[in-house]
Structures are given as structure tokens and as C-alpha cells.
ChimeraX commands (.cxc) that place a marker at each C-alpha (Angstrom):
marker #1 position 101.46,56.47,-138.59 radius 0.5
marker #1 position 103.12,59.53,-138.70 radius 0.5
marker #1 position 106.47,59.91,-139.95 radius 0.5
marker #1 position 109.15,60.55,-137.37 radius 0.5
marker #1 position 110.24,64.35,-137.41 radius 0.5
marker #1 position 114.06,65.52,-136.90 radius 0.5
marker #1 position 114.22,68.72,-134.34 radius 0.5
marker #1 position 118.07,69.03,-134.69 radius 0.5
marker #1 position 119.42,70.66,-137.96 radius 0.5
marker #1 position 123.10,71.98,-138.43 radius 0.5
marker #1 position 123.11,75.51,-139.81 radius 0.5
marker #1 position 126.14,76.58,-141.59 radius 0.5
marker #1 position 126.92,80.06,-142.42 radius 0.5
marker #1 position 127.13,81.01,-146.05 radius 0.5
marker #1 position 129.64,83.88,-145.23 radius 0.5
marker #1 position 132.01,82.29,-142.89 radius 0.5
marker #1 position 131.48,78.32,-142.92 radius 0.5
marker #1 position 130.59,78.23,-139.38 radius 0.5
marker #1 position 128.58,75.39,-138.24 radius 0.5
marker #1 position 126.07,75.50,-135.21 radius 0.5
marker #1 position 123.96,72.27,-134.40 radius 0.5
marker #1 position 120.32,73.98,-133.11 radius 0.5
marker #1 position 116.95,72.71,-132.28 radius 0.5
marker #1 position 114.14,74.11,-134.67 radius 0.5
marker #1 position 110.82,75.43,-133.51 radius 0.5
marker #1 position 108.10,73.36,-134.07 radius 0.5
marker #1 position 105.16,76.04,-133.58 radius 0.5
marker #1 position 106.42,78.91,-135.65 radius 0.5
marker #1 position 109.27,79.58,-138.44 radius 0.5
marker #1 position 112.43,81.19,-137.62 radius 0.5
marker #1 position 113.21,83.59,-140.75 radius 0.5
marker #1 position 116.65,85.26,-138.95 radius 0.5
marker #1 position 119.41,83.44,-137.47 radius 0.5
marker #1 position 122.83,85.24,-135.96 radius 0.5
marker #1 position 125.70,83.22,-137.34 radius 0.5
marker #1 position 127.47,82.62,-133.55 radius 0.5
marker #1 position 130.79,83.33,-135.50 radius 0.5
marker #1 position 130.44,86.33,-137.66 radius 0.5
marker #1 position 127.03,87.69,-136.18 radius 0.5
marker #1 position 125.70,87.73,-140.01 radius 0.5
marker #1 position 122.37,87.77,-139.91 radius 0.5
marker #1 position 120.72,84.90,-141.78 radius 0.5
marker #1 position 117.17,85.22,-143.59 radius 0.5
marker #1 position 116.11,82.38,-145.99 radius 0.5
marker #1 position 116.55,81.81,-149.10 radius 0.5
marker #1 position 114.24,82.73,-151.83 radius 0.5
marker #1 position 111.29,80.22,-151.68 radius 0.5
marker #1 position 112.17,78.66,-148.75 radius 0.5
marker #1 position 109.97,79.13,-145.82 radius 0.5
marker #1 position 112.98,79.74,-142.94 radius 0.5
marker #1 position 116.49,79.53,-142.15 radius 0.5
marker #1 position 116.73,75.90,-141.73 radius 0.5
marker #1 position 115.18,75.14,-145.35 radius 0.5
marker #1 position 117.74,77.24,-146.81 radius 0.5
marker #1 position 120.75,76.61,-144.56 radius 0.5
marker #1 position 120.28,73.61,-142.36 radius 0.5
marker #1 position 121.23,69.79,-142.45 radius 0.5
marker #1 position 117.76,69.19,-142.08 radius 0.5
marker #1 position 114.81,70.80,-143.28 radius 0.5
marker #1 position 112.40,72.31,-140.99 radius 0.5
marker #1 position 109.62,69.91,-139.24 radius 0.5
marker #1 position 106.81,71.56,-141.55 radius 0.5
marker #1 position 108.76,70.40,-144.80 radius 0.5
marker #1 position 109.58,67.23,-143.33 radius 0.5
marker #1 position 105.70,66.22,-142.68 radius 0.5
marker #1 position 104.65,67.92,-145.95 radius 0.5
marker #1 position 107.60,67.97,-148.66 radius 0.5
marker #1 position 105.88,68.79,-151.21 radius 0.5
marker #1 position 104.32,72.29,-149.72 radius 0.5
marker #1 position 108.16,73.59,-150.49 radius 0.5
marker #1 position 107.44,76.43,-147.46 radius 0.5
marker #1 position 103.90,77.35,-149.00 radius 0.5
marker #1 position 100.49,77.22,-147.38 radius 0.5
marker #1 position 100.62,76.03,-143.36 radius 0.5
marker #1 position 103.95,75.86,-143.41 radius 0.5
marker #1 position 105.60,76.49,-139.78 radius 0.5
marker #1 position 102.06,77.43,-138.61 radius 0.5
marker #1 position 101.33,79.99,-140.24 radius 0.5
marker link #1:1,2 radius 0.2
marker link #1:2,3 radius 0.2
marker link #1:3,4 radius 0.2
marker link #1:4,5 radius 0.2
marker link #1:5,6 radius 0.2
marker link #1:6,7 radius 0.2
marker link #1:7,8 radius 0.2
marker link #1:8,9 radius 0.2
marker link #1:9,10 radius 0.2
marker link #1:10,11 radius 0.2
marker link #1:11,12 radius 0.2
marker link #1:12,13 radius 0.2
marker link #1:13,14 radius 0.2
marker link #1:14,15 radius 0.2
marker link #1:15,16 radius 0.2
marker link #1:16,17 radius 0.2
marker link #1:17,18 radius 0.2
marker link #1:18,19 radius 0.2
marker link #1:19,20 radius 0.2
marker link #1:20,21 radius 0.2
marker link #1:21,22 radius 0.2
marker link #1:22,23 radius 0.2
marker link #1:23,24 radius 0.2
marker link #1:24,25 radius 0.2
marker link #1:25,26 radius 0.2
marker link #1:26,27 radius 0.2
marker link #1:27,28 radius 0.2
marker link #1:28,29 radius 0.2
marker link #1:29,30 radius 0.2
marker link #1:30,31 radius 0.2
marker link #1:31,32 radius 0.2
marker link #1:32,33 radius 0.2
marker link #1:33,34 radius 0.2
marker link #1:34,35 radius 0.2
marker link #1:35,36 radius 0.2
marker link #1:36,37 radius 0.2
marker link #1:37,38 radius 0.2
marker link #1:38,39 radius 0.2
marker link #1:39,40 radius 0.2
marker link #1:40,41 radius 0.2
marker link #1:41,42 radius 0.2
marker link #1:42,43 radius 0.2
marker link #1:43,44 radius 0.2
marker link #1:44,45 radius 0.2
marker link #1:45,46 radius 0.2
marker link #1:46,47 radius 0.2
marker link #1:47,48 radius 0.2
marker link #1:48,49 radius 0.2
marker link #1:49,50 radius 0.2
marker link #1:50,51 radius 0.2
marker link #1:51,52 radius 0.2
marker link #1:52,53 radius 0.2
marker link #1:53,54 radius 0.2
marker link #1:54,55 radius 0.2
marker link #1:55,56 radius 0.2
marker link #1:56,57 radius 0.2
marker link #1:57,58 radius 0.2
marker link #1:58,59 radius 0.2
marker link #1:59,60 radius 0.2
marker link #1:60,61 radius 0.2
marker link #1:61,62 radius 0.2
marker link #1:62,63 radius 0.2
marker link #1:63,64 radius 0.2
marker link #1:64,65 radius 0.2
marker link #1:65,66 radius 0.2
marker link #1:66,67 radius 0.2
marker link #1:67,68 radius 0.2
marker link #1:68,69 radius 0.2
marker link #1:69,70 radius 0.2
marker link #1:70,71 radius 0.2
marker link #1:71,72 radius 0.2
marker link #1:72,73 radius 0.2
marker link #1:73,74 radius 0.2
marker link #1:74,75 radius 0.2
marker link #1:75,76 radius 0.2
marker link #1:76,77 radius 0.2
marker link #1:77,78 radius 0.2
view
């Protein structure tokens, strides 16, 4: 049985705070993200695969099926 994924994660921007509740892609990774507040531009993290590993509630629904691929590999079909 497969476990169930999350598809909402809440990003909050490192520079201003701002929070932003947003459906992730399940076909592809999404490496920038406009903060809606400040219009920073968000990239990931070192080692972490997308915005939502490094900034979101939830991690994305690659890492959540394979945790211990930490972004590597077929992560967000690639």
C-alpha cells in the first residue's frame, strides 16, 4: 500500500516571514519560488532537491515516498 502523499506545503519566506499555503508539483521540482510579499526569489537550500524541502511545512511528494533519497537520484522526476 502506498503511503498517502501531502500536496499542500506552507512556504515561509526566510527574508520576510511571509507565509503562503501552495500545492506542490508532483511531475517535476520547483527550484524558484517568488515570496508573494517581498518578491525574493527563493532557490533551495543546499542539498535539498526544491523549494519546498528547504522552506515548506511539508516536504516535497518525492521525499515523502522516498525519505531517505534526501533530493538525490529520481527525485521530482528527474
Amino acid at each position: 500500500m502506498m503511503p498517502k502523499v501531502i500536496l499542500q506545503s506552507e512556504l515561509t519566506c526566510p527574508e520576510c516571514g511571509h507565509k503562503k499555503m501552495e500545492t506542490m508539483p508532483t511531475d517535476a521540482c520547483q527550484w524558484f519560488y517568488e515570496c508573494k510579499q517581498c518578491q525574493t526569489l527563493l532557490k533551495p537550500k543546499a542539498g535539498d532537491c526544491c523549494v519546498y524541502c528547504s522552506y515548506g511545512s511539508v516536504p516535497c511528494p518525492p521525499i515523502q515516498l522516498a525519505p531517505e533519497s534526501k533530493g538525490k537520484g529520481d527525485c521530482c522526476g528527474a
